[in-house]
C-alpha positions, 0 to 999 in steps of 0.5 A, spaced: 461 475 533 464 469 530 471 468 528 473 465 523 480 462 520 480 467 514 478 473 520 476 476 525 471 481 525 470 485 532 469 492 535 472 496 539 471 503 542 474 511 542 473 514 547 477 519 550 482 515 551 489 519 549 492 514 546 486 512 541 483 520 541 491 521 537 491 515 533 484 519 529 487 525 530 492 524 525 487 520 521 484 526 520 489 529 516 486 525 511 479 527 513 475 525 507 479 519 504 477 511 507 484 509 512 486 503 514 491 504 519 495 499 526 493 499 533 496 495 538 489 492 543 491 487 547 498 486 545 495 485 538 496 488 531 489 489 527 486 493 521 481 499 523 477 501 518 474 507 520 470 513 515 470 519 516 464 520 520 466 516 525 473 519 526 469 525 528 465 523 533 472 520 535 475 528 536 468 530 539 470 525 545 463 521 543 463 514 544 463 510 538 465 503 534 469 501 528 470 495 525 476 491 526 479 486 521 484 481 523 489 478 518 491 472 517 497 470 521 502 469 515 500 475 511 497 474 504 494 478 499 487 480 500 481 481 495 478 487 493 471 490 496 467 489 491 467 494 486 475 495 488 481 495 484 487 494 488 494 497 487 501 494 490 508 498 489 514 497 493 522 500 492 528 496 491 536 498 493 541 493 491 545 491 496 551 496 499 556 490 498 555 488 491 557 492 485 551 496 484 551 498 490 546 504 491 542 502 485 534 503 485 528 501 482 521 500 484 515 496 481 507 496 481 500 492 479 493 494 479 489 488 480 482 487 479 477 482 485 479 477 481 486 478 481 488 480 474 493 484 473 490 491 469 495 495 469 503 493 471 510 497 471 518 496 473 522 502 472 530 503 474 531 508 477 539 510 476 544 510 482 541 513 489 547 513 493 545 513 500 538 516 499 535 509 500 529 505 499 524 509 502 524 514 496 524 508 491 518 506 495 515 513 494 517 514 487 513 506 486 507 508 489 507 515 486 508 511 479 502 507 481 497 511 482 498 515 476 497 508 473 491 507 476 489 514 472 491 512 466 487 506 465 481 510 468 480 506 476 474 509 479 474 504 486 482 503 488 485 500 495 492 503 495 497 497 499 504 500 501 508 496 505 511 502 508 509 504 515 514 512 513 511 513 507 503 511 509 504 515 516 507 521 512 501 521 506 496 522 512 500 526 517 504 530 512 511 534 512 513 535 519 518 530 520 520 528 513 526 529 509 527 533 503 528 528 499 522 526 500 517 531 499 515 532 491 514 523 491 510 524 496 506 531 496 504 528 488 501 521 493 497 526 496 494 530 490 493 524 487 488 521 493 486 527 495 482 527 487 479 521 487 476 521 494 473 513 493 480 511 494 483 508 500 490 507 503 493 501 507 499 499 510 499 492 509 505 486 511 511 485 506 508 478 506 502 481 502 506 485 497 510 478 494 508 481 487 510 488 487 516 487 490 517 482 484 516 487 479 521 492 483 526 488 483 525 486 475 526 495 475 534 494 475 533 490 468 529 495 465 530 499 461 527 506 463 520 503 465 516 498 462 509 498 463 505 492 461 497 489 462 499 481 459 504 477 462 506 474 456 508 481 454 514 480 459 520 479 455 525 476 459 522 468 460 524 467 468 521 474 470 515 472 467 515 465 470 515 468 477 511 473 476 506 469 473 507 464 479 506 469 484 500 471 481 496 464 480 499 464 489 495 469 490 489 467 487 489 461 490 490 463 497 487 471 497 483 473 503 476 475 502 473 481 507 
């Protein structure tokens, strides 16, 4: 099959191989969402799309192919499949030295095919203490979806740049702290109701402007939600935000 600079699409075969047969069992967790999720093939990390029918082919030991899409080398944000809307959030912790050490916020953005923000948000999320980023990240996400169903999103693809976090909404509990739990569990819920949604674990290269939003969350003052960038008060967050997005546009990738 060709390549090309943006990707390259190709296929590879589960076959009882233990190490492939596991990596679709625990997709199977999540039998009836569309996930993307990372294996190692020839010393190379990819994206393998499966559906659900294939993964059951894959736990019956039936030979099969799923299409593999490799992203670009430095990671930029991708379009969305035609008829998607795509959702990025991420979490911010100041740093343990500085001031404010322990801090949290998070931030998210659903965008259209066309890179148009519909829907937007920073929120601070008080002291943490030592709970970290990943739950910060957790909450994000979690705001985000909810956001997604507010504006009335049929089509999502759901980024996380959090491998903890997009392995525990697939596998489920067994080796998750506490803390954790309700953010997560609430993820799943959300995803488990609207089955055309579709959950990736992508760079932090291509998660530029949630990471962006997150760290607007310490200024916020409890969340702020927003669909114009012109409505973000602050004029420096503005500019980077709407830097970020002209970028994204200009360099997306396309499936």
């Amino acid at each position: 099959m060709e390549m090309t600079d943006q990707y390259a699409k190709t296929f590879i075969h589960y076959r009882s191989d233990l190490r492939q047969r596991t990596v679709v069992q625990k997709l199977n967790r999540f039998f009836d969402i569309y996930i993307c999720t990372e294996i190692d093939e020839q010393n190379m990390t990819r994206d393998v799309f499966l559906r659900p029918e294939t993964i059951a082919k894959a736990q019956s030991g039936v030979e099969i192919s799923a299409s593999i899409l490799k992203t670009g080398a430095v990671g930029t944000w991708k379009q969305p499949f035609m008829g998607f809307s795509k959702l990025n959030s991420d979490g911010s912790l100041m740093n343990p030295e500085s001031k404010a050490a322990g801090m949290a916020a998070c931030g998210g953005v659903v965008r259209d095919r066309l890179g148009n923000i519909q829907i937007a948000f920073s929120k601070d999320l008080g002291n943490f203490g030592r709970r970290g980023t990943i739950l910060a990240e957790a909450i994000g996400l979690k705001l985000g979806l909810e956001a997604a169903v507010t504006i009335g999103i049929k089509n999502l693809q759901v980024e996380t740049d959090s491998r903890d976090i997009f392995n525990w909404i697939i596998q489920g509990f067994k080796n998750i702290d506490h803390i954790y739990r309700q953010p997560i569990q609430s993820c799943r819920n959300i995803l488990l109701r609207h089955p055309t949604w579709r959950l990736f674990h992508i760079p932090r290269t291509a998660n530029k402007l949630a990471h962006q939003l997150a760290s607007m969350g310490y200024k916020a003052d409890g969340m702020v939600v927003f669909q114009d960038v012109k409505d973000i008060t602050n004029t420096t967050d503005q500019r980077k935000v709407m830097q970020i997005v002209k970028e994204d546009k200009k360099t997306m990738e396309h499936w």
